[in-house]
C-alpha positions in Angstrom: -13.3 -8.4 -6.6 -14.7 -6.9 -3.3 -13.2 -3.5 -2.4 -13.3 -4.3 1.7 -12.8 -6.4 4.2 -16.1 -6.3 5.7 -19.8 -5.6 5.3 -19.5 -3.0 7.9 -16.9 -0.8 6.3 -18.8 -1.2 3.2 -22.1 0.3 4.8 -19.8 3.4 5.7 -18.3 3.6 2.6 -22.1 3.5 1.5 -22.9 6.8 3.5 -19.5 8.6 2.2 -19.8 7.5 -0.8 -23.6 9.4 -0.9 -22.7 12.2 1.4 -19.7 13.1 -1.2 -22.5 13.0 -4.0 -24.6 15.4 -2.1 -21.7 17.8 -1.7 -20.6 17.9 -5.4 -24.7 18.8 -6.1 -24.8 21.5 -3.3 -27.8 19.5 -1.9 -26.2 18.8 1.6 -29.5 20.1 3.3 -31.0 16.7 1.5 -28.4 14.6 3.0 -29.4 14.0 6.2 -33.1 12.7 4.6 -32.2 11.1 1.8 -29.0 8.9 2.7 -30.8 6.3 5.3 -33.4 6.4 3.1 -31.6 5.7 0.1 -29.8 3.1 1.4 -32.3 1.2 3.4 -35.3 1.7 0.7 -37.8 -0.6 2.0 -39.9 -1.7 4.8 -37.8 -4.5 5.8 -34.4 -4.1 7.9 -31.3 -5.3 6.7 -29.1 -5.6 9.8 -31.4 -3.7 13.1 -34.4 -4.8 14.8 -36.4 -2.6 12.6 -36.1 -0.4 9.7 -36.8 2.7 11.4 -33.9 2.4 14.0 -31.5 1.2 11.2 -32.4 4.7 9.6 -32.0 6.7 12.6 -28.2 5.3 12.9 -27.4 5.9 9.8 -28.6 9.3 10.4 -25.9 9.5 13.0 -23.7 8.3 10.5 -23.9 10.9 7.8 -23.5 13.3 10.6 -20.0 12.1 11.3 -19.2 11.6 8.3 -20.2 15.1 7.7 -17.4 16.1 9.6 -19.7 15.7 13.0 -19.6 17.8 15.8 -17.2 20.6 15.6 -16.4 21.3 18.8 -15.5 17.6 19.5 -11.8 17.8 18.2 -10.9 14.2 18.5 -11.0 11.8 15.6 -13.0 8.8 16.9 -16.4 9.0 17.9 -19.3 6.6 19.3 -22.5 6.4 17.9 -24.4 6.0 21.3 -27.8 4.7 19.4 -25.8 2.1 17.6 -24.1 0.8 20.2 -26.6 -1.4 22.1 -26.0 -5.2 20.8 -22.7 -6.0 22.7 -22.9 -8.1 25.9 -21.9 -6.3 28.9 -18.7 -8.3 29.1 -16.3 -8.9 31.9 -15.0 -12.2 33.3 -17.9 -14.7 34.2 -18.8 -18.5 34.8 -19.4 -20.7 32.4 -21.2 -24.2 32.7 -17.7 -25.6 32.4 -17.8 -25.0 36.7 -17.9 -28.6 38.1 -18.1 -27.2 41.9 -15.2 -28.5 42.7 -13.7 -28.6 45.9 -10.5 -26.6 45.5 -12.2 -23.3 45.3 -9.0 -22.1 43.9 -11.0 -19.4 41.7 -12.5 -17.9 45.4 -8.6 -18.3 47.5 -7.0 -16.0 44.9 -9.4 -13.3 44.1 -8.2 -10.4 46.7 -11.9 -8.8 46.3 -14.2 -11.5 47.9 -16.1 -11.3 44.6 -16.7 -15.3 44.2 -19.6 -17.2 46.1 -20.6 -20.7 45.1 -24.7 -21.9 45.5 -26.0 -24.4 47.1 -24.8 -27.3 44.4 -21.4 -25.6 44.7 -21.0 -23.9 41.2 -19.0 -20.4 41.6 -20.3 -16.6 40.8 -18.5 -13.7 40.1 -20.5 -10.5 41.8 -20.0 -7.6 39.2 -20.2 -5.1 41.7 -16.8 -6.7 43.6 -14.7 -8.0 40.6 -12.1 -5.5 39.1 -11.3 -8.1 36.3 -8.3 -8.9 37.4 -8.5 -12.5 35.6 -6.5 -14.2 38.5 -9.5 -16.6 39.1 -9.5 -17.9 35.4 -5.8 -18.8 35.7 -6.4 -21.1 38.8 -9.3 -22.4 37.0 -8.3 -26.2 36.7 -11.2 -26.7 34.4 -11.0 -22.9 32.4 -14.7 -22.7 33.3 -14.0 -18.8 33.3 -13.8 -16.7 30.8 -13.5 -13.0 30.0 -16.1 -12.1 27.5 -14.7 -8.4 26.2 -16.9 -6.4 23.6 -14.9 -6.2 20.5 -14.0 -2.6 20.9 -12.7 -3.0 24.5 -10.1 -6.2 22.8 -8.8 -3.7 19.9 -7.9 -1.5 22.2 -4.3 -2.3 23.5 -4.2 1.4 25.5 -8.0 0.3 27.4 -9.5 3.8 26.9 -12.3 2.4 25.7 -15.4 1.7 28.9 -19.2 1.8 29.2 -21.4 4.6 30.7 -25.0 3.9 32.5 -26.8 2.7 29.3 -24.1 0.1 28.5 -22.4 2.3 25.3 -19.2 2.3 24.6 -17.0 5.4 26.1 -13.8 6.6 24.7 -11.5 7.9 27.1 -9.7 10.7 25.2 -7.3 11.0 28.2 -5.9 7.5 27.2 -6.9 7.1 23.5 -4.2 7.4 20.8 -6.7 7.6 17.5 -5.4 4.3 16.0 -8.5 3.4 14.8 -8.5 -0.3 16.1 -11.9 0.0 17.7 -13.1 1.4 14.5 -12.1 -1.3 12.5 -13.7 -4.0 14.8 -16.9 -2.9 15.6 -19.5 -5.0 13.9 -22.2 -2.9 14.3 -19.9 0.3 13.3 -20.9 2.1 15.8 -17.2 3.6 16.0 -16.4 5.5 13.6 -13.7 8.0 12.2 -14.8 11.6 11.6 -14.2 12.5 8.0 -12.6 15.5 6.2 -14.5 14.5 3.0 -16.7 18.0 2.5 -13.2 19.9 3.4 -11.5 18.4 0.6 -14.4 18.4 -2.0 -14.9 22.4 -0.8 -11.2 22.8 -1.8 -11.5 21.1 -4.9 -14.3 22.5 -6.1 -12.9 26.3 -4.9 -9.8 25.2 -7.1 -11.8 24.3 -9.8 -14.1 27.5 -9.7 -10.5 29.7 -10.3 -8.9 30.4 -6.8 -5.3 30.8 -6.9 -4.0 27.7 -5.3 -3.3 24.2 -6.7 -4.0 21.1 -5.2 -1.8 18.3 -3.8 -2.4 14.5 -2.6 0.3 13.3 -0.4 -0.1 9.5 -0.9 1.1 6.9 2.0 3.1 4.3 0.5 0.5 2.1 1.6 -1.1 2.8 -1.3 0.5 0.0 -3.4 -1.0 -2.7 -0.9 -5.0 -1.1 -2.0 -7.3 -0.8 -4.6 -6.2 -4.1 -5.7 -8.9 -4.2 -8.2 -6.7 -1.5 -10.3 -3.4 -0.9 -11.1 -1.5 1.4 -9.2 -1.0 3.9 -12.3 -4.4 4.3 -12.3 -5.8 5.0 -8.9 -3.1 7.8 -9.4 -4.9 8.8 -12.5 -8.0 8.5 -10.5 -6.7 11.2 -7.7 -6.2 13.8 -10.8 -9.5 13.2 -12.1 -10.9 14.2 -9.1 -9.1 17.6 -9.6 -5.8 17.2 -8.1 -2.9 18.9 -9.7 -0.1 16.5 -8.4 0.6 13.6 -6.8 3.5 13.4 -4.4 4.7 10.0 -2.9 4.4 10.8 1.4 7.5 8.4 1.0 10.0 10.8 -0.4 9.2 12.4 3.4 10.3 9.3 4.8 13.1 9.6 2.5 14.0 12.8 4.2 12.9 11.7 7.4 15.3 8.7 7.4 17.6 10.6 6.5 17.6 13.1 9.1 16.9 10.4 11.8 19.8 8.6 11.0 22.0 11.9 11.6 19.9 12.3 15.1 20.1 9.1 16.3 23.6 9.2 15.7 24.2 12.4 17.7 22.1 10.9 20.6 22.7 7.7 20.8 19.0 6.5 21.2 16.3 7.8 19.8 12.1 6.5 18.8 10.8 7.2 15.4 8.5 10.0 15.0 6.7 8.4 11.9 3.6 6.9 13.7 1.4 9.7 15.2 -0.2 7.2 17.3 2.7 5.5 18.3 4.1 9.5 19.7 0.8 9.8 21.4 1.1 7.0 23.3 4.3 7.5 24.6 3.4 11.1 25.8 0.2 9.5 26.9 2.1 6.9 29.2 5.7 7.1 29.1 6.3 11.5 29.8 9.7 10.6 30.8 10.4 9.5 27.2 9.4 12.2 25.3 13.2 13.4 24.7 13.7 10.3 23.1 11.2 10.5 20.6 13.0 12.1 17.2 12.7 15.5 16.7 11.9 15.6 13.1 8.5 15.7 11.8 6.5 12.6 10.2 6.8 11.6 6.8 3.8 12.8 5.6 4.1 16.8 7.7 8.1 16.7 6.2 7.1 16.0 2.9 3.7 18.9 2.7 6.3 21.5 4.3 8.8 21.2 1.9 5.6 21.7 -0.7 4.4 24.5 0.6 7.9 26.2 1.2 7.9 26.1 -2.9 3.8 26.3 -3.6 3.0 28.7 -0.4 -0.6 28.5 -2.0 -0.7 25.2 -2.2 -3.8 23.0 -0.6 -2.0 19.6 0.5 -4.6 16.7 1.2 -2.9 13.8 3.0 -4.3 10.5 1.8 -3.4 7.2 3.9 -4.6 4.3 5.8 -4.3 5.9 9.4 -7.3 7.9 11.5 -4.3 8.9 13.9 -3.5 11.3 10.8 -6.5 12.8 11.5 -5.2 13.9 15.4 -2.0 14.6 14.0 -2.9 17.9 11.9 -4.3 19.4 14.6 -0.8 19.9 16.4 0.5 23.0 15.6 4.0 21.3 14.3 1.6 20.3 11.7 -1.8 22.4 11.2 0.7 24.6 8.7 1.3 22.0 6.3 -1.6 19.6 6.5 -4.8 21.4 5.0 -6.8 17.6 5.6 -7.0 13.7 5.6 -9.3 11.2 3.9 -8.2 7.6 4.2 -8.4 4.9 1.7 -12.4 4.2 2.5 -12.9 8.0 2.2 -10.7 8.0 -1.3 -13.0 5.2 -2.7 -15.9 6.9 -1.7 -14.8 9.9 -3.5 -14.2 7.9 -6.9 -17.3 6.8 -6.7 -19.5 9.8 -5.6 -18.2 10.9 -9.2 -19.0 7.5 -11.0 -15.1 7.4 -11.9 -14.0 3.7 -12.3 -10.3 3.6 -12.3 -10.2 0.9 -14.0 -10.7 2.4 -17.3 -8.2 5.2 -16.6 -4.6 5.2 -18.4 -2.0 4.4 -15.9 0.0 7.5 -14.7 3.4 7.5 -12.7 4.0 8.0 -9.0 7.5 8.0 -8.5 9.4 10.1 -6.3 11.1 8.1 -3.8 13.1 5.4 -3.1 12.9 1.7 -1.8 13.5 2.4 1.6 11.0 5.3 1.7 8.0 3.0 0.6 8.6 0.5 3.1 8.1 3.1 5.8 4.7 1.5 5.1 5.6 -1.7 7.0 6.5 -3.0 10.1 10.4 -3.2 10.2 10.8 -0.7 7.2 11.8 2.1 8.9 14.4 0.6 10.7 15.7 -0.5 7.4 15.4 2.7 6.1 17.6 4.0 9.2 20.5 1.7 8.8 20.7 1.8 4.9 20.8 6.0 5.9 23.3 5.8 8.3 25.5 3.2 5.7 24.7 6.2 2.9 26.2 9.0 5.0 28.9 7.3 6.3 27.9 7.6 9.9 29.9 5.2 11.8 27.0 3.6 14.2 26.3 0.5 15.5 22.9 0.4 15.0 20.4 -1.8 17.6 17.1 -1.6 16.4 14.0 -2.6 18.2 11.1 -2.8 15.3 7.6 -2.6 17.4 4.9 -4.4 15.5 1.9 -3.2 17.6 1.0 -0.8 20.4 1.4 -4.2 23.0 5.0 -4.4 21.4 5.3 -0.8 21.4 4.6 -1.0 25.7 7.3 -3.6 26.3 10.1 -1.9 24.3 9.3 1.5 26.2 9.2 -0.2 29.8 12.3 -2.1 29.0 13.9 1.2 28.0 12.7 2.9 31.2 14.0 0.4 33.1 17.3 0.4 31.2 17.0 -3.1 30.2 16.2 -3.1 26.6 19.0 -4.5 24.3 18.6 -1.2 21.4 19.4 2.0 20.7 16.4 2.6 18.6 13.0 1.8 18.6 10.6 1.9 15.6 7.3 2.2 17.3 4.3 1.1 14.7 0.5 1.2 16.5 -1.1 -1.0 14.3 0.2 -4.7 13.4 1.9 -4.8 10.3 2.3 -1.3 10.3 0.6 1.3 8.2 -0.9 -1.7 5.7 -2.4 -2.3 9.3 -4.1 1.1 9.5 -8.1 1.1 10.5 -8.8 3.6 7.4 -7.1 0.8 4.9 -9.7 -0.9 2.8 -8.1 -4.3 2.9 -6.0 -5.9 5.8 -3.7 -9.1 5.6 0.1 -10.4 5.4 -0.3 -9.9 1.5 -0.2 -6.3 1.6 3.5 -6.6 3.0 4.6 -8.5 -0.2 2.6 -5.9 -2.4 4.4 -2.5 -0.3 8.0 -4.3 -0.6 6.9 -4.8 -4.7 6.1 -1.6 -4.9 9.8 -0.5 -3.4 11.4 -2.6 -5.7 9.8 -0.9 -8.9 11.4 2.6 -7.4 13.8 4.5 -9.7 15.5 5.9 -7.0 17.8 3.4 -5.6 19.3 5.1 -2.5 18.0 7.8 -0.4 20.3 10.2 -1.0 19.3 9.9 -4.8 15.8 10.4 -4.0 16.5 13.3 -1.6 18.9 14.9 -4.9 15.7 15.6 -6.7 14.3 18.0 -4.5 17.9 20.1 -4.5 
């Protein structure tokens, strides 16, 4: 059964996977030789124009996924070298243009940027058009089309440009870390700076007798990955690595929800906190509605606070499907709590820089939370989680909740609200589509993952919130 969606996170899992085997020998100073080499052997390329560029970009990759440049704090970085196969883009004609006689594609644009040549077919001048797409509406024949690089599609926020040699750009002013860009790059030339060497340097530290013990906080997204293994034993898995516990991130959605539920009562309107990219965003583009946004801390920060107000030694390693994560534990609500990330890619990676196959593993039990805690993990779950929370506490609320499935979503429920014309009094802002089973750091994508998180809810113990919150009291 393949382990990802595509051949290009596979090549990345490929560098983590040998850059995490480097780190447990202490032979990192190899790394940087041995990884391109190792993985393209031969003389003959496998994906580039020739072997010798191939190895030189997956230089660059091992570098990131080294942890990269450390005084570059954001999470998502281009690999300028590897970025050099995607057409320019931008609106242009096609041979569909029957030089008609309307011109309607030359009336409407406001910047002159359309002529026609001598046999009457149009042109778009680069230099004039602002893509503004107006002419491809009028088009009575749709003879033009955008043609957007795959990055510059994924990305609903359009941080994403090109600089003089035609690479892609991230524009950190607008960027919100969602990782969409990441996950559809087909060269993988966006890519998400790892943690990896952190955590293994923590491990191995607790391993070698420092007083601390570690943790993996686990998104609920869990249950929808490693589909090739049972859930028991990707658990097992985590402890082989040398992790002393596993705690289910959903008992902080647990607490979150219920929490929330208390504040959104209070306020009368209020935006989930849950999705860091989701909170970027709106302080990105919406300022005005930062109030709004709940003042409690995501699932994942709520959870690894209440650990370390019981374990203050404790090293917490959040493990999940989102690269925003990464963005997120460098706020200082967070840094405390959060000691680093790895996403599911980075996690398999991990298995198998120590030749572990979960498969063989006895199945061990994650189970701290309740229903409505794991389906934080989907789109719609936590306002579910919100009304089941209000019902629990008795809070006598008429809830309205607008559930956001997708940063585009995400912009229409804020504008109505700014506008005062949206019909809610709560808005559950997910970035990705389908939620966190969405997220660019997952290792498979697809509506089945919903079925397997609301499974996975199902088997819980804890029925209610308030019975799964009881066992931390």
């Amino acid at each position: 059964m393949r382990k990802f969606d595509t051949k290009v996170q596979y090549l990345k899992y490929k560098v983590l996977r040998e850059v995490a085997k480097h780190a447990w020998a202490d032979t990192l100073y190899d790394a940087l030789l041995d990884i391109p080499k190792d993985i393209v052997p031969g003389k003959q390329p496998t994906m580039r124009c020739c072997v010798y560029k191939e190895r030189a970009i997956l230089g660059e990759m091992v570098k990131v996924c080294m942890g990269g440049d450390k005084d570059f704090k954001h999470p998502i970085t281009v690999i300028d070298i590897a970025c050099d196969e995607c057409p320019v883009g931008g609106y242009e004609v096609t041979n569909a243009c029957r030089g008609c006689m309307a011109h309607r594609c030359e009336d409407v644009c406001k910047k002159g940027a359309i002529s026609f040549d001598k046999n009457h077919v149009a042109h778009i001048d680069k230099s004039k058009c602002v893509e503004c797409g107006l002419c491809a509406k009028v088009c009575p024949y749709t003879a033009i089309v955008c043609r957007k690089r795959p990055c510059q599609n994924a990305c609903k926020v359009k941080a994403i440009s090109k600089n003089e040699d035609s690479a892609a750009v991230i524009n950190q002013n607008k960027c919100i870390s969602c990782g969409a860009c990441v996950y559809q790059c087909p060269f993988g030339a966006i890519i998400d700076k790892s943690y990896i060497l952190q955590v293994i340097d923590l491990l191995k530290k607790s391993q070698g007798g420092e007083n601390y013990k570690m943790y993996a906080v686990v998104a609920p997204s869990i249950s929808s990955q490693f589909v090739y293994a049972k859930l028991g034993q990707v658990i097992s898995g985590i402890k082989q690595l040398g992790f002393h516990t596993v705690v289910e991130a959903a008992l902080g959605a647990d607490m979150v929800s219920a929490s929330e539920a208390k504040e959104l009562a209070e306020k009368g309107f209020l935006t989930s906190s849950c999705c860091p990219a989701f909170v970027e965003f709106i302080e990105k583009n919406f300022p005005a509605m930062k109030e709004y946004v709940s003042h409690n801390l995501s699932p994942m920060a709520t959870i690894a606070r209440y650990i370390k107000s019981k374990a203050p030694n404790a090293k917490i390693v959040f493990i999940g499907p989102c690269t925003a994560k990464k963005a997120e534990v460098a706020k200082e609500s967070v840094q405390p709590y959060i000691d680093a990330v790895l996403t599911f890619e980075e996690l398999q990676a991990l298995f198998d820089s120590k030749d572990l196959d979960i498969t063989t593993l006895d199945e061990d039990v994650l189970d701290n939370a309740s229903y409505f805690g794991r389906i934080f993990a989907r789109s719609g779950g936590v306002s579910d989680a919100i009304a089941q929370a209000l019902k629990e506490q008795g809070l006598d609320f008429d809830l309205k909740a607008c559930a956001c499935d997708g940063i585009e979503a995400c912009k229409i429920a804020l504008l109505k609200k700014s506008k005062g014309v949206l019909d809610a009094n709560f808005i559950e802002g997910m970035a990705c589509v389908g939620g966190c089973i969405g997220g660019a750091g997952c290792l498979t994508h697809g509506e089945k993952n919903k079925a397997e998180v609301d499974k996975y809810g199902k088997e819980a113990s804890e029925k209610t919130i308030a019975d799964a919150i009881r066992i931390l009291q």
